[in-house]
C-alpha positions as CSV (number, residue, x, y, z in Angstrom):
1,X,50.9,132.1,108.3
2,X,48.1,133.6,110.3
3,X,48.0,137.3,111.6
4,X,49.0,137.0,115.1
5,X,47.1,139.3,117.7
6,X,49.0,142.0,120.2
7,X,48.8,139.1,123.2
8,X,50.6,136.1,121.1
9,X,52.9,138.6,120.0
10,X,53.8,139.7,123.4
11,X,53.9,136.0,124.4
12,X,56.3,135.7,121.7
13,X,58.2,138.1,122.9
14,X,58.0,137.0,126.5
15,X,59.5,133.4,125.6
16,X,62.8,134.7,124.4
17,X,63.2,137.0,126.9
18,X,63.3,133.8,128.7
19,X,65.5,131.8,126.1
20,X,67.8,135.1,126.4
21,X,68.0,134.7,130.2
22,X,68.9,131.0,130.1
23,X,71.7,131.8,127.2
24,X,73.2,134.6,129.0
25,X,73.5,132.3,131.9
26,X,74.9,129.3,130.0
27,X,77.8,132.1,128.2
28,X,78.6,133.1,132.4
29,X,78.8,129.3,133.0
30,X,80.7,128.5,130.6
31,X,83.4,131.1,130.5
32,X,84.3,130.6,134.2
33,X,84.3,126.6,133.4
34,X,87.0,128.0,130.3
35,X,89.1,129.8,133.0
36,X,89.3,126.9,135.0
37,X,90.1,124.6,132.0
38,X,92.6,126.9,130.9
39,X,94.6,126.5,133.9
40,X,94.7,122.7,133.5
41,X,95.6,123.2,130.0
42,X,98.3,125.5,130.7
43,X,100.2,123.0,133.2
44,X,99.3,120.1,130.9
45,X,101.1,120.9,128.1
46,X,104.6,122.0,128.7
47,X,104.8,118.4,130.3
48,X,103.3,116.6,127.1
49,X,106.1,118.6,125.3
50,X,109.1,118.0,127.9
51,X,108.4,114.6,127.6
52,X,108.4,113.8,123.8
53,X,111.7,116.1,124.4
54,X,113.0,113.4,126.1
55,X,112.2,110.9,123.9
56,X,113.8,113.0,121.1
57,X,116.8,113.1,122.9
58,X,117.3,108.9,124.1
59,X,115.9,108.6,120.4
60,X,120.0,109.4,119.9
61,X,120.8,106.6,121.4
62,X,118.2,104.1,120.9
63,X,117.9,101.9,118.0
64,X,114.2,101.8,116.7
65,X,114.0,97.8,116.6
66,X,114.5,98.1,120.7
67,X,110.6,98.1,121.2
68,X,107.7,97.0,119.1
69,X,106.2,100.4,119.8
70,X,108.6,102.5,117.3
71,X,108.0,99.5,114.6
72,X,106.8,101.0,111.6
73,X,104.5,98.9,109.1
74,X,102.8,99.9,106.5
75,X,99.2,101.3,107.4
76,X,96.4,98.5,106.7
77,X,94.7,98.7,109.6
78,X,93.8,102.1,111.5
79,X,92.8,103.0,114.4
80,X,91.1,106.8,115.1
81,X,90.5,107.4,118.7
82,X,87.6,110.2,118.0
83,X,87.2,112.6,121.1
84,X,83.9,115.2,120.7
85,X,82.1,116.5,123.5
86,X,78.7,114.4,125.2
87,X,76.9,117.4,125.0
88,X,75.6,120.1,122.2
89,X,75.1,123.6,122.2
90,X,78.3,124.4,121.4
91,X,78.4,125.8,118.1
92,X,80.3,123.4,115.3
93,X,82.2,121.9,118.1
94,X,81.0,118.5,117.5
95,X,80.1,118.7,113.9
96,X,83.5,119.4,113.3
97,X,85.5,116.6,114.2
98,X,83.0,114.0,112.8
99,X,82.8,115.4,109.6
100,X,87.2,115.0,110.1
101,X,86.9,111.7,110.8
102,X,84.0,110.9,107.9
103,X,86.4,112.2,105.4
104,X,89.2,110.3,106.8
105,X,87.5,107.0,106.7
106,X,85.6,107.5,103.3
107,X,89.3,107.9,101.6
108,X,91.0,104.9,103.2
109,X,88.0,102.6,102.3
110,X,88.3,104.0,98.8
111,X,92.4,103.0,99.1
112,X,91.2,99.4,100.3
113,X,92.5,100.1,104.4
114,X,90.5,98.8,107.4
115,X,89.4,101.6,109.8
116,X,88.6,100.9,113.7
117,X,87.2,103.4,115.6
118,X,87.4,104.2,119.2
119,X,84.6,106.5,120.5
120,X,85.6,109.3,123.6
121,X,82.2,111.3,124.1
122,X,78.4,110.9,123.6
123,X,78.4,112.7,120.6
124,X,80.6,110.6,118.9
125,X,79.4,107.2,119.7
126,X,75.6,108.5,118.8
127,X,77.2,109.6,115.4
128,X,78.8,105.9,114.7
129,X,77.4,103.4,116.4
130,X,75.0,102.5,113.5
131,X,76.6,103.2,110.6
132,X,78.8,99.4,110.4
133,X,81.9,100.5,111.1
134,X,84.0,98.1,114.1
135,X,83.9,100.2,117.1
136,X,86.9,99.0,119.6
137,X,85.9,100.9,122.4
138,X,82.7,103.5,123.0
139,X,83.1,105.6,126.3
140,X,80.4,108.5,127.4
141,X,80.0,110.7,130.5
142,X,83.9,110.7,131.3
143,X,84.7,114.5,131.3
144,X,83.0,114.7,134.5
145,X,84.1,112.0,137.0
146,X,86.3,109.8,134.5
147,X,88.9,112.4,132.7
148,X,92.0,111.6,134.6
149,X,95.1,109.3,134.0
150,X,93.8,106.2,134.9
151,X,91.5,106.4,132.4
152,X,94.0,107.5,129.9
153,X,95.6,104.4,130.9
154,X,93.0,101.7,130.2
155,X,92.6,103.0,127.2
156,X,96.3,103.6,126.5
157,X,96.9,100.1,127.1
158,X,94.3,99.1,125.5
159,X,95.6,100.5,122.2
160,X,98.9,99.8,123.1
161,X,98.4,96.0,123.2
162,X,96.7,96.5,119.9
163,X,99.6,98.1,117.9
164,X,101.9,95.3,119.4
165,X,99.3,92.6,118.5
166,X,99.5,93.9,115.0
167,X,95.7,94.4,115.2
168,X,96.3,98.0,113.7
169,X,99.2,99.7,111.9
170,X,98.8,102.8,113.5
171,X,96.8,105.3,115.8
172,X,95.6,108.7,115.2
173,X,93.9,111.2,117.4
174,X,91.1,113.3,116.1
175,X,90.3,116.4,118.7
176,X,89.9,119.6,119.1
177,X,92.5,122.1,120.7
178,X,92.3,125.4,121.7
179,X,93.9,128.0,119.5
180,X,92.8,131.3,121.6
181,X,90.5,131.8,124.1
182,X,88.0,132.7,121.1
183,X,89.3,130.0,118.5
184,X,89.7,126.5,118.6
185,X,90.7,124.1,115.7
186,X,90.5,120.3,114.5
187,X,93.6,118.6,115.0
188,X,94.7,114.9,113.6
189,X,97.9,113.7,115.3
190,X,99.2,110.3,115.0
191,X,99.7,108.6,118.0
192,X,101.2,105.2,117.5
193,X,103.9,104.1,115.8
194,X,106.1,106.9,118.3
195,X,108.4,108.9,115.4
196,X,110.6,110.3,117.0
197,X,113.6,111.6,114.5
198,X,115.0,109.2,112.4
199,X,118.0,111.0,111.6
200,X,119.8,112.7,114.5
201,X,123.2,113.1,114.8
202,X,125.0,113.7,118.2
203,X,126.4,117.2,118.6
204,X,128.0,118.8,121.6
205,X,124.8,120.3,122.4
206,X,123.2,116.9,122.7
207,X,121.6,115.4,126.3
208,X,123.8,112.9,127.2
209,X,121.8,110.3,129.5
210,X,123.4,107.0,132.5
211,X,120.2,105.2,131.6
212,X,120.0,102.6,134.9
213,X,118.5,100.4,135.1
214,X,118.2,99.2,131.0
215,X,117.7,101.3,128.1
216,X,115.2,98.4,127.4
217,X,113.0,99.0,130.5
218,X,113.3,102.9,130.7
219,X,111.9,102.7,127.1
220,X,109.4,101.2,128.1
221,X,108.1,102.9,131.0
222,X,108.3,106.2,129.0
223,X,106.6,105.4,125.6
224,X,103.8,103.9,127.7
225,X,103.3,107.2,129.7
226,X,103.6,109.1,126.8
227,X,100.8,107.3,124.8
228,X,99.3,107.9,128.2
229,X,99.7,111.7,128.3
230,X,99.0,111.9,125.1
231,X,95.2,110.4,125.4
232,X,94.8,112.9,128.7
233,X,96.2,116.1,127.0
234,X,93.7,115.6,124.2
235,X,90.9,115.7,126.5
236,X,92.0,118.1,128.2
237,X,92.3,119.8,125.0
238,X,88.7,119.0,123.6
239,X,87.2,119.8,127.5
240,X,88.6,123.1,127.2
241,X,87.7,124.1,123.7
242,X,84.2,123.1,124.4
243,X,84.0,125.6,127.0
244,X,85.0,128.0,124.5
245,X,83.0,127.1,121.9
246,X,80.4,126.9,124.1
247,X,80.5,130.3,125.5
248,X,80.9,132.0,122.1
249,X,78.1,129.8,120.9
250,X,75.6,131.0,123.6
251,X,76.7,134.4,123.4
252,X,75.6,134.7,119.6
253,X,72.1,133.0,120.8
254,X,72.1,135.6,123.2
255,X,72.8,138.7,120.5
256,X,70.4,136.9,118.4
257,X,67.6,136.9,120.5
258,X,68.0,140.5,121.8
259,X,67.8,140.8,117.3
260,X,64.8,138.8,117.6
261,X,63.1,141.1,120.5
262,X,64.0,144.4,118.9
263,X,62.5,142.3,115.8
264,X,59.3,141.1,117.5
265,X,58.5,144.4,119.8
266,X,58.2,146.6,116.4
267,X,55.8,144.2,114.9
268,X,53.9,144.6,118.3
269,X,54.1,148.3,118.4
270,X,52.6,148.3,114.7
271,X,49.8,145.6,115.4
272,X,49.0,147.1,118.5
273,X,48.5,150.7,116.7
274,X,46.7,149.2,114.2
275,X,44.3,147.5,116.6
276,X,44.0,151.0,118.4
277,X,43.2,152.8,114.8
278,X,40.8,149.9,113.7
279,X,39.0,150.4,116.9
280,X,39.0,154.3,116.3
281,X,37.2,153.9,112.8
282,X,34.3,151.4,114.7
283,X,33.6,154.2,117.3
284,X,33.7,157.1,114.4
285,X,31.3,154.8,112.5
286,X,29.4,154.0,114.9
287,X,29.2,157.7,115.8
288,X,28.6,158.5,112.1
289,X,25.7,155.9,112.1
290,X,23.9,157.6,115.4
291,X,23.9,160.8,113.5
């Protein structure tokens, strides 16, 4: 590489001063975005957890065959719904749940099983769309005007009417969740077929339920808003961990690049004296040479 003078060093040095700015910026942004998030998380999940409660508890008293939901076949045909974020910068954020998701479909192809995929976030439908695989559904820019329960829904239904269709076997969700405000991991949860326990007796301690107006149609109502929930929670999930990951991720790139200009302003210092003492010998010479 070529010697670079005192002034492209100092323009070097100048440009990630800039980068540093614009990183320290992004962390700010991005941890009062996590705050926010948080709070939606927060009230998001004790009501994802109250209601699979409740479908514990009618599980008591209904029998599995009751909806085509609960059937369990044996798994042929998969579905992953893959959620990752549409943007970068973000550390492994992204990287993460793909390479989840590749290892997932690389050993059901080797066992002979058909793999669908449906696609939540730029990221992941970039990653996918060209490598053959049958995408169901590919959906980008949602987290900003589209991340709500309507959306949850079409999709919800979507893979709803697929499971009854006996287009797929069962459903999985690949996201990730926020561990601490700091940590975040890769989660795989099946979705579809609901599981609730198989083997639950009634005790005294037991909810007893006057289901009106049919166990048939209460059933229904609540395993479709659960597969509903379920979809929103995880993007609520993913939205918030990307906001963490994010911010950690911008705040390394900002301790890196006050490394880098610590780094960068000692290799100035010493090409600048040496440009000083190189000059010193010409005029001592040249003094030298008048004598």
């Amino acid at each position: 590489m070529a010697k670079l003078s005192p002034r492209d060093i100092k323009r070097k040095i100048n440009g990630i001063k800039n980068t540093r700015r614009i990183t320290s910026a992004m962390k700010m942004v991005s941890a009062a975005k996590l705050r926010k998030a948080q709070n939606l998380l927060y009230a998001t999940r004790p009501y994802s957890e109250k209601l699979y409660g409740l479908i514990y508890d009618l599980s008591i008293y209904i029998d599995r065959e009751s909806h085509p939901l609960l059937a369990k076949r044996e798994e042929n045909k998969i579905d992953y719904v893959v959620i990752t974020a549409d943007r970068g910068l973000a550390g492994a954020f992204n990287s993460n749940v793909l390479k989840t998701v590749w290892r997932e479909i690389i050993d059901l192809k080797a066992k002979g099983k058909e793999v669908n995929l449906i696609l939540i976030g730029r990221k992941a439908v970039n990653f996918f769309k060209n490598k053959g695989f049958n995408i169901v559904g590919a959906y980008e820019d949602i987290y900003r005007t589209d991340m709500n329960l309507s959306f949850t829904a079409k999709v919800g239904g979507i893979l709803a009417s697929r499971f009854i269709e006996a287009q797929t076997d069962a459903v999985y969700l690949v996201n990730n969740e926020l561990i601490t405000s700091s940590t975040y991991e890769t989660k795989i949860r099946k979705l579809l077929p609901l599981e609730p326990p198989s083997t639950v007796k009634i005790t005294e301690s037991s909810a007893v339920y006057n289901i009106e107006p049919s166990k048939e149609e209460v059933l229904e109502s609540l395993l479709q808003r659960y597969i509903n929930f379920q979809l929103y929670r995880a993007l609520v999930e993913s939205s918030t961990a990307e906001h963490s990951a994010r911010m950690i991720a911008m705040d390394n790139a900002t301790k890196n690049a006050g490394e880098a200009i610590r780094k960068w302003t000692i290799i100035f210092n010493k090409a600048r004296q040496e440009a000083i003492t190189t000059e010193l010998i010409d005029i001592i010479n040249a003094a030298e040479a008048i004598k």
